[in-house]
C-alpha positions as CSV (number, residue, x, y, z in Angstrom):
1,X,-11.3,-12.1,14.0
2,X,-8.9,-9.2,13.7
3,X,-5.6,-9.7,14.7
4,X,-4.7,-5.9,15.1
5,X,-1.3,-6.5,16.9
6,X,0.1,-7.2,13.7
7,X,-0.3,-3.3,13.3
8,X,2.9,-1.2,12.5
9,X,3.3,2.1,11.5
10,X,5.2,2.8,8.4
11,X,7.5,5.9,7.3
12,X,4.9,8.3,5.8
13,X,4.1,12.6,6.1
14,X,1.0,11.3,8.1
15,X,-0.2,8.6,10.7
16,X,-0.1,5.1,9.0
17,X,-0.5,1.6,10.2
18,X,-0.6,-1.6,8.0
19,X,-0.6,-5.2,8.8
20,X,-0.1,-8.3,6.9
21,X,-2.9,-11.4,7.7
22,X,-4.6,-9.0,9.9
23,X,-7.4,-11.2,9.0
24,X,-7.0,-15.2,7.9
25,X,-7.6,-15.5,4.0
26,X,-10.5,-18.4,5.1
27,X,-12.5,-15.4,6.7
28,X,-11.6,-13.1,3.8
29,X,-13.2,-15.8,1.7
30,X,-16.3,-16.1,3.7
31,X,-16.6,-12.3,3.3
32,X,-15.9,-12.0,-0.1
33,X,-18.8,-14.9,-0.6
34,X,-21.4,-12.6,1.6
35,X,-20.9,-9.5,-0.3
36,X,-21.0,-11.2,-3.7
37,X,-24.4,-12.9,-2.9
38,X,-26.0,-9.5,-1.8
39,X,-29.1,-8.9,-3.8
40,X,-28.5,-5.0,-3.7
41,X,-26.6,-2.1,-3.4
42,X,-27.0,1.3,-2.0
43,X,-24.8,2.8,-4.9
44,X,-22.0,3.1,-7.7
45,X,-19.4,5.8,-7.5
46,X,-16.1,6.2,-8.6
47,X,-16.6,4.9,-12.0
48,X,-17.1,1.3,-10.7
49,X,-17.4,0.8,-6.7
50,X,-20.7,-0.3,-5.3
51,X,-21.4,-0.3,-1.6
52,X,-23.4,-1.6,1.0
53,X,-23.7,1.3,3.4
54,X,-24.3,1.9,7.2
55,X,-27.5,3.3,8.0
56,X,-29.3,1.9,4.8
57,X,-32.4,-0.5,5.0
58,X,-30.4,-2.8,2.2
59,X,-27.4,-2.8,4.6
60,X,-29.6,-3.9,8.0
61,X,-30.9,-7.0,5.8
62,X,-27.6,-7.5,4.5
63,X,-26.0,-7.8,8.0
64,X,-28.8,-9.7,9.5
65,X,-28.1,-12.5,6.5
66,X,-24.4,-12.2,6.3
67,X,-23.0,-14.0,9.3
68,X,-19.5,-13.2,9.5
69,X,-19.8,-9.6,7.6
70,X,-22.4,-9.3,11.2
71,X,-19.6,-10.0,13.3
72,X,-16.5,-8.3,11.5
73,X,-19.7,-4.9,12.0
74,X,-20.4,-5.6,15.7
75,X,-16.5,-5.9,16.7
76,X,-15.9,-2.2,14.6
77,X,-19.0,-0.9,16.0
78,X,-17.9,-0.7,19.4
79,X,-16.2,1.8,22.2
80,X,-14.0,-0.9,23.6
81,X,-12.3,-1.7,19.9
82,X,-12.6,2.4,18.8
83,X,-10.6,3.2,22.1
84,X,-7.8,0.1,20.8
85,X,-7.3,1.4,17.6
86,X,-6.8,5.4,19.4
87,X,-4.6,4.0,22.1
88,X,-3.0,2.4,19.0
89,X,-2.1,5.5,17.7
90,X,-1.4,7.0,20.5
91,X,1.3,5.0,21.3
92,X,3.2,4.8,17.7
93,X,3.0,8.2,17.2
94,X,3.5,10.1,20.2
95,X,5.9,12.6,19.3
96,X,5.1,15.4,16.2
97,X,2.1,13.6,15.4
98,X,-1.4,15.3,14.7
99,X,-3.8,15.4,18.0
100,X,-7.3,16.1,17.7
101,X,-8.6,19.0,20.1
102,X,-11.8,17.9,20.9
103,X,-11.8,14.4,22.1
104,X,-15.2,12.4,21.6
105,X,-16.4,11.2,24.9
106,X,-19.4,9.5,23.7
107,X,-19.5,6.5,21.1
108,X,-22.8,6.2,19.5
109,X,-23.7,3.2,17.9
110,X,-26.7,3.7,16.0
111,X,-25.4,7.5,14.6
112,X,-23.6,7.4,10.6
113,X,-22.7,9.8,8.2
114,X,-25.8,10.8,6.2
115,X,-25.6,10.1,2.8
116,X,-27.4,12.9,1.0
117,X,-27.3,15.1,-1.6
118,X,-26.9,18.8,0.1
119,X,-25.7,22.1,-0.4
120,X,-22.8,23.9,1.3
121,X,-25.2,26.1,3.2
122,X,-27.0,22.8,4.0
123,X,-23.8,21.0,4.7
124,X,-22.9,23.4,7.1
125,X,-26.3,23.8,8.8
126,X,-26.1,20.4,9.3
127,X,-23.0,20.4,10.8
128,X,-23.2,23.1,12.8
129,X,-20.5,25.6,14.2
130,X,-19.8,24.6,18.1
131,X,-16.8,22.1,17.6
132,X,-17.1,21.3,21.2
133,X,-18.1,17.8,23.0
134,X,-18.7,15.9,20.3
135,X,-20.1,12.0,19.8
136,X,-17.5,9.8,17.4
137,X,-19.9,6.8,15.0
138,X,-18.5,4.0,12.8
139,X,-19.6,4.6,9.2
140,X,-18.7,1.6,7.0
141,X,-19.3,0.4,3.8
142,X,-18.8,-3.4,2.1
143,X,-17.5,-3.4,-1.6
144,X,-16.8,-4.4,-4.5
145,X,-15.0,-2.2,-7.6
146,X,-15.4,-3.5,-11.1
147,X,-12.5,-2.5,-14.1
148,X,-12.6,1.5,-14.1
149,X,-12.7,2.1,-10.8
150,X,-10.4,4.9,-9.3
151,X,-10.0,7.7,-6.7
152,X,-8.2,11.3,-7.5
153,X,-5.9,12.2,-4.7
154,X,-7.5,14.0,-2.0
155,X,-8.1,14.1,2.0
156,X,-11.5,12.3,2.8
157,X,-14.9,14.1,5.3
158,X,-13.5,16.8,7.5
159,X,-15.7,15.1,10.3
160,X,-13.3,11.9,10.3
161,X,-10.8,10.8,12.7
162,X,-9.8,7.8,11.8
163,X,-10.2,5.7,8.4
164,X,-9.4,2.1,7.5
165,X,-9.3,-0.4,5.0
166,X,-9.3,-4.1,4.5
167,X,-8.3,-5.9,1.9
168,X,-10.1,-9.4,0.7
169,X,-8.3,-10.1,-2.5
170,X,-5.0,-10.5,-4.2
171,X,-4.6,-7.8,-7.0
172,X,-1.9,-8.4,-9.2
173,X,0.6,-5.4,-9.6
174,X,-0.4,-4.9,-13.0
175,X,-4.2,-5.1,-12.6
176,X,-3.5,-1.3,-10.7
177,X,-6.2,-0.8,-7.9
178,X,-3.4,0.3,-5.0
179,X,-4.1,2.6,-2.9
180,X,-1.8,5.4,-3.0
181,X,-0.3,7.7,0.0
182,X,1.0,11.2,-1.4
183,X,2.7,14.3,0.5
184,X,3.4,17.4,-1.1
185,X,6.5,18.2,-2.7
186,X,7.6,21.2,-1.5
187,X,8.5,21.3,2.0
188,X,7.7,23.6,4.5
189,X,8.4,23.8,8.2
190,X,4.2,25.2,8.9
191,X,1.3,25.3,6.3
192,X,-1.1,27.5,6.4
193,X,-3.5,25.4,4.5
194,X,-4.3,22.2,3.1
195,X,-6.6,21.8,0.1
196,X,-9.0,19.3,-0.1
197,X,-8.6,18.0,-3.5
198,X,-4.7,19.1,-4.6
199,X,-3.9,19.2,-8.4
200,X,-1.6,15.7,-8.9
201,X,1.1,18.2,-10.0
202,X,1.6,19.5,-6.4
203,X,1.9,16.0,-4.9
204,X,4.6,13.2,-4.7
205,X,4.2,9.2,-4.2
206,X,5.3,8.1,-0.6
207,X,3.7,4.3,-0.6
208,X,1.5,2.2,-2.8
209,X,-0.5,-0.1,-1.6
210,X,-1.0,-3.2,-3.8
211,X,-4.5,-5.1,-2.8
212,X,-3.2,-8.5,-0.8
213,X,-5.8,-10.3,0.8
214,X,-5.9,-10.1,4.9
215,X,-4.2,-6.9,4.8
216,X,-5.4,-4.2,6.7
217,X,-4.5,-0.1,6.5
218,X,-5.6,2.4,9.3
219,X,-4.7,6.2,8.9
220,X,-5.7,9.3,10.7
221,X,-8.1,11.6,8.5
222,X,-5.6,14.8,9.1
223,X,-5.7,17.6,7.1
224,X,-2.5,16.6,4.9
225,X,-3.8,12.8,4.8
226,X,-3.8,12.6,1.2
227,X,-4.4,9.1,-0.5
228,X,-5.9,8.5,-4.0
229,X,-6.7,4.7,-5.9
230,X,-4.9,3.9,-9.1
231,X,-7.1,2.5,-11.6
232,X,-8.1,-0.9,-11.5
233,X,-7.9,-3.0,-14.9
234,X,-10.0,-5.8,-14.4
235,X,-8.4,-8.2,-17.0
236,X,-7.7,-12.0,-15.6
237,X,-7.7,-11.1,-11.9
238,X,-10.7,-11.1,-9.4
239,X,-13.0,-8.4,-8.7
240,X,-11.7,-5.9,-6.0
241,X,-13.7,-6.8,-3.1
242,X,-12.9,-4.6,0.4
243,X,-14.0,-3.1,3.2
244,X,-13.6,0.7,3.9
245,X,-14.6,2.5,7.0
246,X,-14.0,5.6,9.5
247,X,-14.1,7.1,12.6
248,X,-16.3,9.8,12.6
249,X,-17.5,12.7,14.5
250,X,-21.0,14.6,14.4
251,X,-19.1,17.7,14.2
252,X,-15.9,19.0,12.0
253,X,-12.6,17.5,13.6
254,X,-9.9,20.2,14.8
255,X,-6.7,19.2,14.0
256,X,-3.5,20.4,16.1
257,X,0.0,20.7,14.8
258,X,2.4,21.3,17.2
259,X,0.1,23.9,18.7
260,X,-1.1,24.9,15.5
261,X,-4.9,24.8,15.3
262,X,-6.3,23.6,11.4
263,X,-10.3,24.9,11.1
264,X,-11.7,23.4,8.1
265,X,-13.9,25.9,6.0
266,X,-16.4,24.2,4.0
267,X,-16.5,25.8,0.1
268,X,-19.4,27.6,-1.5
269,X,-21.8,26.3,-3.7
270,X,-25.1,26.0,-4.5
271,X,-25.0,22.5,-6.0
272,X,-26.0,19.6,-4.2
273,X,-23.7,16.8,-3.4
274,X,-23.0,13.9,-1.0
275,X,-21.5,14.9,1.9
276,X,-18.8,13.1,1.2
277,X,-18.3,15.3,-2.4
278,X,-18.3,19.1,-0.8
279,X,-14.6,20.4,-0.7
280,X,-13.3,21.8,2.8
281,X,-9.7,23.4,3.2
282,X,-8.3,23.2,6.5
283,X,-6.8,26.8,7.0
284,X,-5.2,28.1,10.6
285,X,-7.8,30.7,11.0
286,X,-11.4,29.8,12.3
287,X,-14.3,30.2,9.3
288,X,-16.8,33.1,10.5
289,X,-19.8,32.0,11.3
């Protein structure tokens, strides 16, 4: 269903692979067809991006009627094709890449990332403060953006290892929509920190991607990860119809640097957001508990 050997890494500040007809357009069809025929959806963010989410009531119905979004689920829900994609990466970028510290052992099929609305005192209660043996889960969503949609630059859940997305329509160049890959401009040999959420001024492009049906992009979640949408103009050109996923612990990931240890610490506030909302800077000191 997936052909993942056509997985290369590109020339980017952070762990990238991107194939071409990773998966046949006829599939990409019958998955656009599935998703478009879904009577519900779990939610509308980013000014125009509905999703069917793992670990929601509407998404167990929609996988139980939606034959080959059932499949595409089971092959991504599993150990055997969560340890490909890490030997994967492990073998493209062995030299002055990121490593995480604490290796998952344990692949838990049922587990996903809760999406609530929750404080940071919540958030960190939640996720608790022994980064030690953790369990890694598939969260995934199937979606569709309407004109509108867009994402600000920023690094995604500081529990994720690994995120992906597929592509199941063409997007003309014009129509915007592309995900976007930034690094920051100035350089330096060791940060001490990475913000979250970066102002745009502090960035630079490295690669655009423009939507192509079939495609597929992997990328490690690290702490300098940062990737944004462009706004989508939906003016004679289909909807933007896609899958996005991670990798995910039930912990905060450590990241390593060339023996530099990045802690995330989770920023107060007394507002309630999704999970996937709260900013978290990765700094080289551990947060106090």
């Amino acid at each position: 269903m997936l052909k993942i050997n056509r997985l290369k890494k590109i020339k980017s500040n952070f762990p990238v692979l991107v194939g071409d007809k990773v998966v046949e357009k006829n599939t990409c069809n019958l998955l656009i067809d599935e998703i478009s025929k879904s009577k519900a959806f779990d939610d509308m963010i980013m000014g125009g991006r509905s999703r069917i989410n793992k670990g929601s009531k509407n998404f167990n119905n929609y996988i139980k009627s939606s034959n080959n979004s059932a499949k595409l689920f089971k092959l991504f829900n599993s150990k055997a094709f969560y340890k490909k994609i890490e030997t994967l990466f492990s073998k493209n970028f062995k030299d002055g890449s990121w490593t995480n510290t604490h290796k998952p052992k344990i692949f838990n099929q049922k587990k996903f990332t809760i999406k609530k609305k929750l404080n940071s005192s919540e958030l960190k209660k939640l996720l608790g403060n022994n980064y030690t043996n953790p369990k890694v889960n598939l969260d995934i969503d199937f979606s569709v953006s309407k004109g509108g949609y867009r994402l600000r630059p920023h690094r995604d859940d500081i529990t994720r290892l690994y995120n992906f997305l597929i592509y199941l329509t063409d997007i003309p160049k014009k129509n915007g929509g592309s995900l976007t890959i930034y690094r920051k401009k100035s350089k330096k040999n060791l940060r001490k920190s990475f913000r979250r959420f970066p102002k745009i001024s502090e960035l630079e492009v490295v690669k655009a991607f423009t939507p192509k049906k079939g495609t597929v992009v992997f990328f490690q979640s690290t702490p300098n990860s940062y990737h944004g949408v462009k706004r989508f103009i939906e003016k004679n050109c289909p909807k933007r119809f896609f899958i996005y996923g991670s990798y995910a612990l039930n912990k905060p990931v450590i990241w390593n640097y060339k023996g530099t240890a990045y802690y995330p610490h989770i920023i107060s506030t007394k507002k309630k957001m999704l999970t996937s909302f709260h900013d978290a800077n990765y700094l080289t000191t551990a947060p106090k508990n």
